[in-house]
C-alpha angles and dihedrals in degrees: 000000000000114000117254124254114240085260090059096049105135114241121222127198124213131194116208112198087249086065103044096048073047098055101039088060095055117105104243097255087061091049090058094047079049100059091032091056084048095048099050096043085055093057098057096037084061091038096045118356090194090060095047095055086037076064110043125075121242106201107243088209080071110092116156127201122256099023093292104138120209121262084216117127137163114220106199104234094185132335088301114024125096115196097203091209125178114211120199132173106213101197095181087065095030089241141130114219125208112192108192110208111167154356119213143158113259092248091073103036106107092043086054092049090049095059089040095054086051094054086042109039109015121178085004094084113108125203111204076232085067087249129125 
């Protein structure tokens, strides 16, 4: 099997529990801006991966230790709804994957990337203060 260019890197989705709580609880027009948000931003993530993170949102309060940067991201899905997505390049599988974590209203965004940055990251997190 030949290997795959970076253009043809598959693409895998993965649910955490907070998304799909999240999920369930969406009114089924918001499911489908949702999926349409995600769809699209696949796409492009696939088509120009400069565009796509030119699009997505990295949240500023995310600062790691010893120069590392967070693969967190927000994806707008409509004037009011924040995918929190992870995207990861696996080089070992020749795969991206995408982890979606949560969807939230923009009001609590930065709140929801917070909690998630301390699962994910732990003691890794750097203030510009020098706390944790």
């Amino acid at each position: 099997m030949p290997l795959a260019t970076q253009e043809q890197t598959p693409l895998v989705e993965q649910t955490t529990p907070g998304f799909r709580l999240d999920w369930e609880r969406l009114s089924p027009t918001d499911r489908a801006a949702v999926r349409q948000a995600l769809d699209r931003g696949y796409a492009v993530l696939r088509d120009n991966r400069r565009a796509f993170f030119a699009k997505v949102r990295r949240p500023p309060s995310i600062q790691l230790k010893s120069g590392f940067t967070s693969s967190l991201y927000s994806l707008r899905a409509g004037r009011d709804i924040r995918v929190i997505i992870a995207v990861d390049d696996d080089p070992v599988f020749g795969q991206t994957l995408i982890t979606l974590f949560r969807v939230v209203p923009q009001d609590e965004l930065e709140r929801s990337f917070r909690s998630i940055a301390r699962v994910l990251y732990g003691n890794q997190i750097h203030r510009a203060n020098g706390a944790r």
